[in-house]
C-alpha positions as CSV (number, residue, x, y, z in Angstrom):
1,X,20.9,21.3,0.0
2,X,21.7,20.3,-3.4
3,X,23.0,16.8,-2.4
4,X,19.3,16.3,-0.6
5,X,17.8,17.4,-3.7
6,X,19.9,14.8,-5.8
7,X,19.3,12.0,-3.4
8,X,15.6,13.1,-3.9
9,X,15.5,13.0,-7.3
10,X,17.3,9.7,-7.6
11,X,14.8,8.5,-5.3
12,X,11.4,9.3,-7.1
13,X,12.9,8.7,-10.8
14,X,14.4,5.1,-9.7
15,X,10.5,4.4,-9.0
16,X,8.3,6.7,-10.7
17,X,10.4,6.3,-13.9
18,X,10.9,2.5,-13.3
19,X,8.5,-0.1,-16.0
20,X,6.8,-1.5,-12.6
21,X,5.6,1.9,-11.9
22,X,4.2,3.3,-15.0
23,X,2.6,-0.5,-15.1
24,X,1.0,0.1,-12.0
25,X,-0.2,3.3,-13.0
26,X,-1.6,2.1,-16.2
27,X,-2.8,-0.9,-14.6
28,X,-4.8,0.3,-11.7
29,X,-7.3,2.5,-13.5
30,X,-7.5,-0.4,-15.8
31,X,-8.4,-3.1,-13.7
32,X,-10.7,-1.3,-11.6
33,X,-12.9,-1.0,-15.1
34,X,-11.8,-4.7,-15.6
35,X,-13.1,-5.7,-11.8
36,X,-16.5,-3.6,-12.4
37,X,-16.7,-5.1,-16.1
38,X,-16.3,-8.5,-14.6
39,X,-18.7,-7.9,-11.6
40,X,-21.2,-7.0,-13.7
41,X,-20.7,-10.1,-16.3
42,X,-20.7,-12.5,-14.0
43,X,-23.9,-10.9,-12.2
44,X,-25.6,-11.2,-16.5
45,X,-24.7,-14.7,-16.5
46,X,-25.7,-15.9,-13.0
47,X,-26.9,-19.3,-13.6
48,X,-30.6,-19.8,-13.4
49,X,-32.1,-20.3,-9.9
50,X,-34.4,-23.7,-10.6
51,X,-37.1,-23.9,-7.2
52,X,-40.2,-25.6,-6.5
53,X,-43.1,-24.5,-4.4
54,X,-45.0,-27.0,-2.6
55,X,-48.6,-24.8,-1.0
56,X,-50.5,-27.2,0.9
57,X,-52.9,-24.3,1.0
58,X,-52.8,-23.4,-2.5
59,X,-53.0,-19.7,-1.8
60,X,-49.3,-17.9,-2.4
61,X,-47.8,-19.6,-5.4
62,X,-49.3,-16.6,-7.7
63,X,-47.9,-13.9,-4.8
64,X,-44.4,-15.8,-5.3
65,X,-44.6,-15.7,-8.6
66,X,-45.7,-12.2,-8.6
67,X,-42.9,-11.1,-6.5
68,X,-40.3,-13.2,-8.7
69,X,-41.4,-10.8,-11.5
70,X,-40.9,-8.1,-9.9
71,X,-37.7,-8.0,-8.4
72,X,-36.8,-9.0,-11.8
73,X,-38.4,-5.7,-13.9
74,X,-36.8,-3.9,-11.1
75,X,-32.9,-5.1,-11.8
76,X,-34.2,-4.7,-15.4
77,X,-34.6,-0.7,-15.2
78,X,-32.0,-0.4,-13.3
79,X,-30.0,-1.8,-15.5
80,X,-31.7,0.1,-18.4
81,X,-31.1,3.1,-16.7
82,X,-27.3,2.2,-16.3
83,X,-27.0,1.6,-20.5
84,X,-28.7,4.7,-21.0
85,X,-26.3,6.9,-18.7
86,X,-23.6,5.4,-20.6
87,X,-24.9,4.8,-24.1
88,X,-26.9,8.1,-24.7
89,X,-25.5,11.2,-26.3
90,X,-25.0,14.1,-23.4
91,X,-27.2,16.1,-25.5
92,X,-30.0,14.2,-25.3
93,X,-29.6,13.6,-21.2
94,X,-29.2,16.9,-20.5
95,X,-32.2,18.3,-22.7
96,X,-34.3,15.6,-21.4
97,X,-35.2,14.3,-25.3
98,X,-36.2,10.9,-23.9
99,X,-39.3,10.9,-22.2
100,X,-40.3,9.6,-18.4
101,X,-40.7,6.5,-18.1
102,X,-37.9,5.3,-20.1
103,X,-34.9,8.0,-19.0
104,X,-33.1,7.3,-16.2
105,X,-35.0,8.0,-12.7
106,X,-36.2,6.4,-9.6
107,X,-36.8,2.6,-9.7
108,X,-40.6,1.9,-8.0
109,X,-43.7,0.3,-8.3
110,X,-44.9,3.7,-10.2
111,X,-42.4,3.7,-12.2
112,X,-42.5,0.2,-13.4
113,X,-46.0,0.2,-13.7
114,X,-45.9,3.3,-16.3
115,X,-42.7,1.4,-18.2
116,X,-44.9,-2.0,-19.0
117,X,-48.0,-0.2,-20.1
118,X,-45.6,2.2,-22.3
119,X,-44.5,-0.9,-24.2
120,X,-41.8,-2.4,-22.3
121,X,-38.2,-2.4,-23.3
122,X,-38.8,-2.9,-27.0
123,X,-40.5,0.7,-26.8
124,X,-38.1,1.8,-24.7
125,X,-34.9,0.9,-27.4
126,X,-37.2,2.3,-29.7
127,X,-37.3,5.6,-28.1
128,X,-33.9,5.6,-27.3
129,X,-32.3,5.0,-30.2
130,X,-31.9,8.6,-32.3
131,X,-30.6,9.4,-29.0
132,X,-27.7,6.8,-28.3
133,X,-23.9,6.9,-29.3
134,X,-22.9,5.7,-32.6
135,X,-21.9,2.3,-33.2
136,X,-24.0,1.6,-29.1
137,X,-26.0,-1.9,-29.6
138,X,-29.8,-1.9,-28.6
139,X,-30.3,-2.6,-24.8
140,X,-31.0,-6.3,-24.2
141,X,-32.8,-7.2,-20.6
142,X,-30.6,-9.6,-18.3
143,X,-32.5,-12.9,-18.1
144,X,-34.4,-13.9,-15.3
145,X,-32.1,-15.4,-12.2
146,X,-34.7,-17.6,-10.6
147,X,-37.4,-19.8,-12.1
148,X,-40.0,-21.8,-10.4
149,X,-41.3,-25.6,-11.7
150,X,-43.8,-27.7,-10.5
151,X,-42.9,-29.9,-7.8
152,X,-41.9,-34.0,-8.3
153,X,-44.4,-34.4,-5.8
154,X,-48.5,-35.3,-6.1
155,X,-51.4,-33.9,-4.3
156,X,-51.8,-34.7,-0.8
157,X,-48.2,-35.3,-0.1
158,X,-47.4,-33.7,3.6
159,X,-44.9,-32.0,4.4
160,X,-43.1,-34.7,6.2
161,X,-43.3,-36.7,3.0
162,X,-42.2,-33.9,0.8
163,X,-38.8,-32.7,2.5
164,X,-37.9,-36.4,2.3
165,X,-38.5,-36.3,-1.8
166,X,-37.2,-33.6,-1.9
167,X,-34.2,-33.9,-0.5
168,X,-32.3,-36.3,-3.3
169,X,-33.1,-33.2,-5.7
170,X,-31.9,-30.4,-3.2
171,X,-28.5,-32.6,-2.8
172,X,-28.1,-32.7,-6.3
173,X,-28.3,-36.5,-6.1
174,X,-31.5,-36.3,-8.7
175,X,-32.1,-33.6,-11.3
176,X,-35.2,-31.8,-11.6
177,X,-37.0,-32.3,-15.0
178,X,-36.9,-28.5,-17.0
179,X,-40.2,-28.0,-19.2
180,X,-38.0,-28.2,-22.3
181,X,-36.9,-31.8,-21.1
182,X,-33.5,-31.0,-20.0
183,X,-32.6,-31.4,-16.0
184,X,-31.4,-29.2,-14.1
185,X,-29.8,-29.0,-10.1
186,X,-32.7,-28.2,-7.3
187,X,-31.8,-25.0,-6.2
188,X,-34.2,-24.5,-2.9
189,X,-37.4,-25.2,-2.0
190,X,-40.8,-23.9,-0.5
191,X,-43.0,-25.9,1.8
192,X,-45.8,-24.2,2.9
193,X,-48.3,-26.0,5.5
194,X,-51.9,-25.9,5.7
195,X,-52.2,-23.8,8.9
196,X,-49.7,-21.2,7.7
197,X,-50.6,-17.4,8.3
198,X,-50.4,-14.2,10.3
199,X,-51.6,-15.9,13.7
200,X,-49.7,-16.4,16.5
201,X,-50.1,-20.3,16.3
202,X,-50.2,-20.1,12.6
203,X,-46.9,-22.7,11.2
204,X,-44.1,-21.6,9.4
205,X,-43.3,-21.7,5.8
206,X,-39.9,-23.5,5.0
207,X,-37.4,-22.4,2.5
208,X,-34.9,-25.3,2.1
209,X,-31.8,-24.9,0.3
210,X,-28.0,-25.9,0.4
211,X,-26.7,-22.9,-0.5
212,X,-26.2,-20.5,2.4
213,X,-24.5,-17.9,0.8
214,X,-27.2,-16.4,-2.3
215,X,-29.8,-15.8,-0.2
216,X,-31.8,-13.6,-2.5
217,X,-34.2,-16.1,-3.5
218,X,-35.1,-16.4,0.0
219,X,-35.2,-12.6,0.6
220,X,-38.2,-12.3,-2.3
221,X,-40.1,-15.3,-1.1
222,X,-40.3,-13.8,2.3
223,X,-41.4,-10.5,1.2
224,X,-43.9,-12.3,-1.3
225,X,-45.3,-14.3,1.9
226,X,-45.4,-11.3,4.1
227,X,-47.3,-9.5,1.5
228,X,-49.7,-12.4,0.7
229,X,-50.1,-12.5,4.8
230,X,-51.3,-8.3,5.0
231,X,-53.2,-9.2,2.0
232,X,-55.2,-11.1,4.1
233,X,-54.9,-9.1,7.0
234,X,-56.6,-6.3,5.1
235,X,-59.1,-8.4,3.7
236,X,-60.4,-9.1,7.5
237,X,-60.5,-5.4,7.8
238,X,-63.2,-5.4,4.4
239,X,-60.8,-3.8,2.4
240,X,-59.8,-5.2,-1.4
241,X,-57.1,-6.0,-3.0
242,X,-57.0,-3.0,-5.0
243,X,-57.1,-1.1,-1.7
244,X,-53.6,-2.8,-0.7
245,X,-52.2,-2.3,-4.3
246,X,-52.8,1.5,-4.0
247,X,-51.5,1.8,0.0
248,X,-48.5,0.0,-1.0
249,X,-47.7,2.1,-4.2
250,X,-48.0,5.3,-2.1
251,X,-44.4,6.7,-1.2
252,X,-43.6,9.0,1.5
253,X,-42.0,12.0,-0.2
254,X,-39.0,13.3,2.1
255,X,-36.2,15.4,1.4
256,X,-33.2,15.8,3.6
257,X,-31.9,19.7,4.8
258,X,-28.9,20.9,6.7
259,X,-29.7,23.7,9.1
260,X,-26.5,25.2,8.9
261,X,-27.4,26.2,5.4
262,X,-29.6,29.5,4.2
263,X,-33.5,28.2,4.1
264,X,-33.0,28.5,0.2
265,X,-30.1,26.5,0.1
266,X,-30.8,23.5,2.8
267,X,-31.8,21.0,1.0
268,X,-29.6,18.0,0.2
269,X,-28.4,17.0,-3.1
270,X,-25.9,14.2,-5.1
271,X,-23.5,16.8,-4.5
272,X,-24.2,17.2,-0.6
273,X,-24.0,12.9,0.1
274,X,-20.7,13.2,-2.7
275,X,-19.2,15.8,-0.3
276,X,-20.3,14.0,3.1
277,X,-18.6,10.5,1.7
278,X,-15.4,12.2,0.2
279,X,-13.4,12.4,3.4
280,X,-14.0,8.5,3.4
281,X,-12.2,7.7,0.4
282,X,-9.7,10.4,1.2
283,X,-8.7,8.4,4.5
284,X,-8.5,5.0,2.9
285,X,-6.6,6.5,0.1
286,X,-3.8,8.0,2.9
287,X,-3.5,4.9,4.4
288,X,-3.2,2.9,1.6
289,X,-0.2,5.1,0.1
290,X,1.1,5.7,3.6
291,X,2.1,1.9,4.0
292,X,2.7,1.6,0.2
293,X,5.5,4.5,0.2
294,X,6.6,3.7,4.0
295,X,7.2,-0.4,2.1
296,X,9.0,1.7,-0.5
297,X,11.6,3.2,2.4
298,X,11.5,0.2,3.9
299,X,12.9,-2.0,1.0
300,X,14.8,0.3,-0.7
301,X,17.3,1.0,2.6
302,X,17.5,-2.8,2.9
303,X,18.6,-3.4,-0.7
304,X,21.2,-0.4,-0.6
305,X,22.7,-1.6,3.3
306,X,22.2,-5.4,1.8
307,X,24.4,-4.5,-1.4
308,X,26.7,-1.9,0.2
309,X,25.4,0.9,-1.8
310,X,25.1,3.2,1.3
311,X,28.5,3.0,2.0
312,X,29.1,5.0,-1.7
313,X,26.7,7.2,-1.0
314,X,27.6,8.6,2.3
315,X,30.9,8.7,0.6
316,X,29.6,11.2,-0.8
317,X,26.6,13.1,1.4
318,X,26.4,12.5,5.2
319,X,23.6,10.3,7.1
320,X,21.6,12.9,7.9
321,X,21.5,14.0,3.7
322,X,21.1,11.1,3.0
323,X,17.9,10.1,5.0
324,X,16.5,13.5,4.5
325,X,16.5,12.8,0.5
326,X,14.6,9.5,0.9
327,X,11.9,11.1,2.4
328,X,11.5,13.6,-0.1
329,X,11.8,12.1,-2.8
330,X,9.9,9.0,-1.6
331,X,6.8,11.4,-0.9
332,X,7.0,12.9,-4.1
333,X,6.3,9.6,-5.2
334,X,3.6,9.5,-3.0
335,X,2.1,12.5,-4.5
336,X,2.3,11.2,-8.1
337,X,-0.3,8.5,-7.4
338,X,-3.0,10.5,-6.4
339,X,-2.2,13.1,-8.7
340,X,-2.1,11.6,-11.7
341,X,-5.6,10.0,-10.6
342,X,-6.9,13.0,-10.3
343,X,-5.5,14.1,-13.8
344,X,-7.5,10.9,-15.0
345,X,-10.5,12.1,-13.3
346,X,-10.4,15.4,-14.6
347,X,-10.3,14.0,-17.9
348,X,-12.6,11.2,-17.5
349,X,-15.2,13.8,-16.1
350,X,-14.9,15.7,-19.2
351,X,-16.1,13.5,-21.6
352,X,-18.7,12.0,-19.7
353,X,-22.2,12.6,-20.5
354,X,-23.1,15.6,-18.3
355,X,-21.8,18.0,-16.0
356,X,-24.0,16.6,-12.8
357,X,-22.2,12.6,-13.3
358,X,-20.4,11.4,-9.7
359,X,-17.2,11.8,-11.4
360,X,-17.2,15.3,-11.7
361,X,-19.2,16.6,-8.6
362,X,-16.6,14.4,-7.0
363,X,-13.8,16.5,-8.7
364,X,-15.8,19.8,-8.3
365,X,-16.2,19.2,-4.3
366,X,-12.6,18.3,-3.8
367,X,-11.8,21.9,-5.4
368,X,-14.6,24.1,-3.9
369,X,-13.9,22.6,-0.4
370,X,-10.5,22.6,1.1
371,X,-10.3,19.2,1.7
372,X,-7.5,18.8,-0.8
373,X,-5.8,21.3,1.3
374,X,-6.4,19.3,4.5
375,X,-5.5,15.9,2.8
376,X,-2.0,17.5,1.5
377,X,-1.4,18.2,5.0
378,X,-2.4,15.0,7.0
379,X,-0.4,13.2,4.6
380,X,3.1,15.2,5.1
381,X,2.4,14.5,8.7
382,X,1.1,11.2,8.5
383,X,3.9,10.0,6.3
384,X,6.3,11.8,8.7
385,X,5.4,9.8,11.2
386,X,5.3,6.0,9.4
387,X,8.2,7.5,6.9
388,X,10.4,7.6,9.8
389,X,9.7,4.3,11.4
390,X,9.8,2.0,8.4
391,X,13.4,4.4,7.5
392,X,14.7,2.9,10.8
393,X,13.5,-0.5,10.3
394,X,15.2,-0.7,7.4
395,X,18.2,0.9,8.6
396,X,18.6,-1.8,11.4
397,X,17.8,-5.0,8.7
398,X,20.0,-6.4,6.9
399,X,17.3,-8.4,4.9
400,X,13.0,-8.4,4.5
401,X,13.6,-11.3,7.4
402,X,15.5,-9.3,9.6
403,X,12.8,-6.6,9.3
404,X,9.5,-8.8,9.6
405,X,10.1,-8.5,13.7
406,X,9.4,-5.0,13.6
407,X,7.1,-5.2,10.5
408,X,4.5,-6.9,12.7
409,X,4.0,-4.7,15.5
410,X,4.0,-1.8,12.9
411,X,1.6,-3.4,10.6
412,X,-0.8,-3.4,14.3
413,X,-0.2,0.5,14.5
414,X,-1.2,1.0,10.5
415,X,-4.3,-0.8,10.3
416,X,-5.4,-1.3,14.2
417,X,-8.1,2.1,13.8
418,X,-9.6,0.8,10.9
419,X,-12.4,-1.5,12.1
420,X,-13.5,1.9,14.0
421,X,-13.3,4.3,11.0
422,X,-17.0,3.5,10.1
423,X,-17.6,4.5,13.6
424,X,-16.0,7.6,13.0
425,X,-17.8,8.5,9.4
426,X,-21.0,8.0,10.8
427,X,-20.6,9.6,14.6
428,X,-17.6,11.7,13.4
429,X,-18.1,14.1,16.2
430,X,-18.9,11.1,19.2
431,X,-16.5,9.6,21.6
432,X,-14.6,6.9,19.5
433,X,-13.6,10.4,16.6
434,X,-12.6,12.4,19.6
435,X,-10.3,9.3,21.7
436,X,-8.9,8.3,17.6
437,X,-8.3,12.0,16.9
438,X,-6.3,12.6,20.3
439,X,-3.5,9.5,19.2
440,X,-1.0,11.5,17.1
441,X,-0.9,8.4,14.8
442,X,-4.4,8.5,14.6
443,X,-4.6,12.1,13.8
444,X,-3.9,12.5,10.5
445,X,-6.9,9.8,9.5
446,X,-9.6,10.5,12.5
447,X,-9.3,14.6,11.2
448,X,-9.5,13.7,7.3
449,X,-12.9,11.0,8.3
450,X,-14.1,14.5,10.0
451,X,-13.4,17.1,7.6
452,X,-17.2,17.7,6.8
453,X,-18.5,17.4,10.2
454,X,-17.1,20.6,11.3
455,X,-15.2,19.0,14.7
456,X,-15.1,21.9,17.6
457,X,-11.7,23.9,16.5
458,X,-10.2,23.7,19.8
459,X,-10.2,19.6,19.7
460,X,-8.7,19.6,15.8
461,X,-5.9,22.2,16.6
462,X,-5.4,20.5,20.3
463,X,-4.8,16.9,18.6
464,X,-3.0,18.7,15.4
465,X,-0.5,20.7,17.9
466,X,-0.3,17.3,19.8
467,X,0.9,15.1,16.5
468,X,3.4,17.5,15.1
469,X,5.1,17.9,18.5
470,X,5.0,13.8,18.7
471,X,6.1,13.4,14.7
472,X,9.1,15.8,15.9
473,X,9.9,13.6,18.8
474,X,9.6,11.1,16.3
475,X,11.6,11.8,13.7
476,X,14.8,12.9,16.0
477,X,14.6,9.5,17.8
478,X,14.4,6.9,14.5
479,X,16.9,9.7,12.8
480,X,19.2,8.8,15.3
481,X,18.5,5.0,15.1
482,X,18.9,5.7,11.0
483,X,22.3,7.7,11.7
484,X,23.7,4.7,13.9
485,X,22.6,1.9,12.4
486,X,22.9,2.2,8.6
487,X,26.7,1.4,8.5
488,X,27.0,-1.4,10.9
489,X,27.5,-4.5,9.0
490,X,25.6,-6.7,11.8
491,X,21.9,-5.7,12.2
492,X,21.7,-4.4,15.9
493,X,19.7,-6.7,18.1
494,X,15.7,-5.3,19.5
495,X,17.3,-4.6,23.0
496,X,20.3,-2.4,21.3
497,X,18.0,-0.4,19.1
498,X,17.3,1.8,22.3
499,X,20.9,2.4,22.7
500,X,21.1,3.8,19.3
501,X,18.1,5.6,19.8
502,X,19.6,7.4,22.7
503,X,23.3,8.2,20.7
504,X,24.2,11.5,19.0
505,X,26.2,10.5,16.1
506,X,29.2,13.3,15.7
């Protein structure tokens, strides 16, 4: 036992105490802030969206307009409400000091409505600002991403006539002409026809643009013309404007309940859609440090059989010491990632603002639930499984090229359920959870993705029962193949592998 527990610990601290690792651990949390940092600069400094309108009718410029204006206040408040979670004292959040509309809450029409006659963002800064962190600058607005110009094109022009004038502009051969006198690249275009509207011969509108992939622009002038189209709908009916402006400001209030839960207790919080997602990430997490410590295995045994190292060793400790000690230590390592995440969490949720921040319901759910339990688990068993076939790989390869035969079929077996995962989250109890769950490879990922559900019982302890016997079966065939192989100086060919697989080593 106490040459395993060597070969274990030289294992985890050639990796966890190596500069690439504490790197990666510094590096991860910091990029991910870097990547949502980045994400959220380069959504501030979109360039402007330059469009033209061209309403034969004359009747849904304003709506467009309208709608532009909109969409805008809307990314506005919710990016106010973003600054605030971050820049206010937790104080102030949690005794509600700053008033509705300008603290943090839904993002509507209502909402909105109550924020512009209340003064707008200057009042809001205003009111915010005993409130805020020291040194925290006052909020500014993002600008607005698209901006509409008059048409290059006169009166009268038809349609035909206009997409051809167009065009030069929309291709970026011509520049449109800014109202400060710069130019500017056409981003899209609206032609709207004379007989457009809600009938069923009524034309069309046209949105022309080059770019296929930022469709947002298109997505507001639809709903703009949509709206402008029940507008008029209603009007038929003799109702006004005002009429529509109050039906479409009314909101359905609806709350979501769990019947498994005390009538006092059924309804649905943060906390309940935290908990429902957390066996999610928990998968993806497993699978991700599965095939990063199974790589780990993999190249390490190479680089020892490559540079003779093995042979020292088992001068030493026998094969089967030997391989046992890699796995240990090699899941310890395993381990340390997540947990010294969740040490980072634990203290990232402590200084955050309040006690009801994703961070730390996330944390809290993870400890009042035994999901943590279950994860612990699935991942001995999961990295049992994967542990023992990338251990073999690397035991019959003599370098990373003499291993990328197997490594293909294996990368398959790692990654083939994942297009069905989403499947699984949101039917975790239908046919595609059940078939997933009853692969023992599959086990370890389809139960974690239905921890919350509550699965029947009899179906998790069937598959469970099922994998451990398999992982057994496993582990004795690719520790033979590990036994065999490790000391022969030629790798073995694919069709010997079985041979070795079938061999007790004395």
């Amino acid at each position: 036992m106490t040459q395993i527990l060597l070969i274990a610990w030289r294992e985890y601290k050639q990796y966890v105490f190596s500069r690439g690792f504490l790197i990666f651990l510094v590096m991860l949390p910091v990029s991910l802030v870097a990547f949502s940092a980045a994400m959220g600069l380069v959504e501030r400094n979109k360039p402007t969206r330059v469009f033209v309108v061209y309403d034969v009718t004359g009747e849904y410029i304003d709506d467009i307009d309208q709608a532009i204006e909109r969409r805008h206040l809307f990314y506005s408040l919710a990016a106010w409400d973003t600054y605030l979670s971050l820049s206010a004292t937790p104080e102030s959040l949690a005794d509600g000091l700053i008033e509705y509309p300008f603290a943090p809450d839904a993002v509507n029409d209502a909402r909105a409505e109550a924020f512009l006659a209340a003064g707008g963002f200057d009042a809001a800064n205003a009111a915010a600002g005993p409130h805020l962190r020291p040194g925290v600058p006052a909020y500014e607005a993002p600008r607005q991403q698209f901006e509409r110009i008059d048409a290059p094109l006169e009166a009268g022009t038809s349609l035909e006539e206009a997409e051809a004038i167009l065009r030069p502009y929309l291709l970026d051969e011509t520049r449109v002409e800014m109202p400060d006198g710069s130019t500017a690249p056409l981003f899209a275009a609206i032609l709207i026809p004379a007989d457009f509207g809600a009938g069923e011969d009524a034309a069309a509108a046209q949105y022309w643009s080059r770019n296929l992939t930022d469709n947002a622009l298109e997505s507001v002038v639809g709903d703009a013309l949509d709206r402008a189209v029940k507008r008029q709908a209603v009007a038929d009916f003799g109702l006004s404007q005002e009429a529509l402006d109050k039906v479409d400001a009314v909101e359905a209030p609806l709350l979501s309940y769990r019947p498994d839960r005390a009538p006092d207790e059924a309804e649905l919080g943060l906390e309940d859609r935290i908990e429902t997602a957390l066996p999610a990430a928990l998968t993806y997490m497993l699978v991700v440090i599965i095939f990063g410590v199974g790589n780990l295995l993999l190249t390490n045994t190479i680089e020892e059989r490559s540079n003779k190292i093995v042979e020292i060793l088992l001068s030493s400790v026998t094969a089967g010491q030997l391989m046992t000690g890699k796995l240990i230590g090699i899941a310890a390592v395993g381990l340390t990632m997540p947990a010294m995440f969740l040490v980072g969490g634990l203290a990232g949720s402590a200084t955050l603002a309040t006690d009801e921040n994703v961070l730390s319901l996330a944390i809290g759910s993870l400890f009042s639930s035994p999901l943590l339990l279950i994860y612990l688990f699935y991942f001995f068993c999961a990295y049992a499984i994967f542990a023992m076939i990338f251990l073999a790989i690397g035991a019959v390869s003599n370098s990373l090229q003499d291993a990328q035969s197997y490594m293909g079929p294996v990368m398959i077996l790692v990654f083939a359920p994942m297009p069905f995962m989403v499947m699984v989250f949101q039917n975790p109890n239908g046919f595609v959870a059940s078939v997933l769950t009853w692969i023992p490879v599959y086990t370890p990922y389809a139960v974690m993705m239905r921890a919350a559900a509550d699965p029947p019982f009899w179906e998790i302890a069937g598959a469970t029962l099922l994998m451990l016997v398999f992982a057994i079966f496993l582990m004795r065939i690719m520790g033979r193949i590990f036994r065999n192989a490790i000391l022969q100086s030629s790798p073995p060919k694919a069709r010997e592998v079985w041979r070795l697989a079938r061999k007790e080593k004395p």
